[in-house]
C-alpha positions in Angstrom: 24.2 21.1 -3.3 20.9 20.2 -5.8 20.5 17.5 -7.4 19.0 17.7 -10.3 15.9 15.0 -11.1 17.8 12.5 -13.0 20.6 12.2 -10.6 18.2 11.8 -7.9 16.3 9.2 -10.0 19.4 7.5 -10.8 20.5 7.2 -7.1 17.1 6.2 -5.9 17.6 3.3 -8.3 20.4 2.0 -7.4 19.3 2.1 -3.7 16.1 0.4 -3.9 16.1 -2.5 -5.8 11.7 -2.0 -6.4 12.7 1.0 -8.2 15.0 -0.3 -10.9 13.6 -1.4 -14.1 14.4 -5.1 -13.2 11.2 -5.4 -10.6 8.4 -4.6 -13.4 7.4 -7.0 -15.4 7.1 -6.4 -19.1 3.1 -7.4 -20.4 4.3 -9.0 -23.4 7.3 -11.6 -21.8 4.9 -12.5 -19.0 2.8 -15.0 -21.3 5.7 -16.1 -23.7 8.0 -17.0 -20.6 10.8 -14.7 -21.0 12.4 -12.4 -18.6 9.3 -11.4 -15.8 11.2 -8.4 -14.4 11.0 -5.6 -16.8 8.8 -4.4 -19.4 9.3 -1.7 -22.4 7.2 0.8 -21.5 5.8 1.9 -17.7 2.1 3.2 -19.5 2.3 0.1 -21.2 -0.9 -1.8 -20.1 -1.1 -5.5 -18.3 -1.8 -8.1 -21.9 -4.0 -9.8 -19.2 -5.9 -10.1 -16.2 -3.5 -12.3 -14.6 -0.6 -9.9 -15.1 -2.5 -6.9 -14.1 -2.9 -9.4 -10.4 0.6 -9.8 -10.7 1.5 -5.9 -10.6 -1.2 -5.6 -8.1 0.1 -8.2 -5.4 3.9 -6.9 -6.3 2.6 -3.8 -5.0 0.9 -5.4 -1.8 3.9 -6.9 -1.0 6.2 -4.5 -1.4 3.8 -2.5 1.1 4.3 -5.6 3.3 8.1 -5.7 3.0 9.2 -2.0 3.1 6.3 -0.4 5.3 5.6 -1.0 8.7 2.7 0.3 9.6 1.2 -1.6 6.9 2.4 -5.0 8.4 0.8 -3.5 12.2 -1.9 -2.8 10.2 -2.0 -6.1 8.5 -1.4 -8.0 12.1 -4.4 -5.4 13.1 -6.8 -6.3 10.7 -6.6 -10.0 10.7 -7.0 -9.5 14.9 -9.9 -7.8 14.6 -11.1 -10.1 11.8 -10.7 -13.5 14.6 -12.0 -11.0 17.3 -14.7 -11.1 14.9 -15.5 -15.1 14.6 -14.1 -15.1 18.3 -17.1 -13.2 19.6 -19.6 -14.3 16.7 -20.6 -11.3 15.3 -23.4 -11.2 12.9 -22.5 -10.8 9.1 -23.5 -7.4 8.6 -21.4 -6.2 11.9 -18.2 -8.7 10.8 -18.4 -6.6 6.7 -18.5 -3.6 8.9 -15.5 -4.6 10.8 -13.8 -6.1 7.3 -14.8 -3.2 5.5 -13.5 -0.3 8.1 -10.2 -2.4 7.9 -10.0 -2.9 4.7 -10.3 1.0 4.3 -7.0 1.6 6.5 -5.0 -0.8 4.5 -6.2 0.4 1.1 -5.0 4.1 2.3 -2.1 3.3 3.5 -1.1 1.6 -0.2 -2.1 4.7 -1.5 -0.4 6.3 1.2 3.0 4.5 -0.4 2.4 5.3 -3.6 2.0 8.6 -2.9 5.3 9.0 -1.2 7.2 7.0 -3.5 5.9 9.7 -6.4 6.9 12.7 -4.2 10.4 11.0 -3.3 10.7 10.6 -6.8 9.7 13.6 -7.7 11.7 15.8 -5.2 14.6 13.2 -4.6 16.9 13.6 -2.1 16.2 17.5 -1.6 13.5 19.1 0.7 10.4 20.9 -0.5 7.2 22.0 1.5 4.7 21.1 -0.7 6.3 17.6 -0.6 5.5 17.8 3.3 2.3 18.7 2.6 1.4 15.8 0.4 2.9 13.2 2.8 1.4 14.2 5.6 -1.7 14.6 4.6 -1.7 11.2 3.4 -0.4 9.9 6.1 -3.1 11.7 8.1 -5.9 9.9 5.8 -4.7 7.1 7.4 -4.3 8.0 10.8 -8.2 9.6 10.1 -9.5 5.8 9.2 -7.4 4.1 11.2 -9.3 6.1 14.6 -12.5 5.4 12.6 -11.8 1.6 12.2 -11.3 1.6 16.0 -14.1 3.2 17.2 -15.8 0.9 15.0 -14.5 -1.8 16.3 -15.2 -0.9 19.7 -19.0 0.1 19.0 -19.5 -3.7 17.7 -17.0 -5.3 20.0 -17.4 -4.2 23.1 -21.6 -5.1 23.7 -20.4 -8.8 22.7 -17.9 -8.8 25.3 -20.5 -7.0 28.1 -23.2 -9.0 26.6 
């Protein structure tokens, strides 16, 4: 059986609670202290800087919460990050480190947004070009993620020889 896209829309709404209109907040209530959880219009943009940091850390944590490879790579980064000061790296080597890490994590946001569109998209029902998208964004992670180790090793391991 199909579902057509606003059944599937409609399901996926009431299944995850991020995806109802109650977890976006509306621009306009943020600053006048009304309801936080909904705004009128998803183009509608942020009335200020502190609300745009709002939606951003929503979506951080939302990463956090529903993804788990972003919380291993989370636990990862902030090992490699106290490897880092553990071994005293010099600045340039510990942005290197911070930057290859940061990298992963950024990808792997993008990573869930970009499945969240396609789930959207094709709801419940299977489509190759779906599998295609998701997959190839999950291997731009897995891509940085073998770069951010090698990295690693090629700054870590001489201070651990050495």
């Amino acid at each position: 059986m199909k579902t057509n896209y606003h059944q599937a829309n409609q399901s996926a709404s009431l299944s995850n609670p991020y995806l109802n209109n109650n977890f976006i907040p509306r621009s306009g209530q943020l600053s006048e202290g009304n309801n936080p959880n909904q705004r009128e219009y998803a183009w509608q943009v942020a009335s200020n800087l502190l609300v745009s940091f709002r939606y951003a850390w929503a979506g951080v944590r939302y990463a956090f919460v529903s993804q788990r490879n972003f919380r291993i790579h989370t636990l990862i980064t902030l090992a490699a990050i106290s490897w880092g000061l553990f071994l005293r790296v010099n600045a340039l080597e510990m942005a290197i480190v911070s930057l290859t890490c940061a990298l992963v994590m950024v990808l792997e946001l993008i990573n869930t947004a970009l499945e969240s569109v396609v789930d959207l998209t094709v709801g419940q029902s299977y489509h190759d070009l779906a599998k295609i998208a998701k997959d190839c964004a999950a291997g731009a992670v897995l891509i940085a993620s073998i770069a951010a180790l090698l990295v690693a090793a090629f700054i870590f391991i001489p201070h651990l020889l050495g």
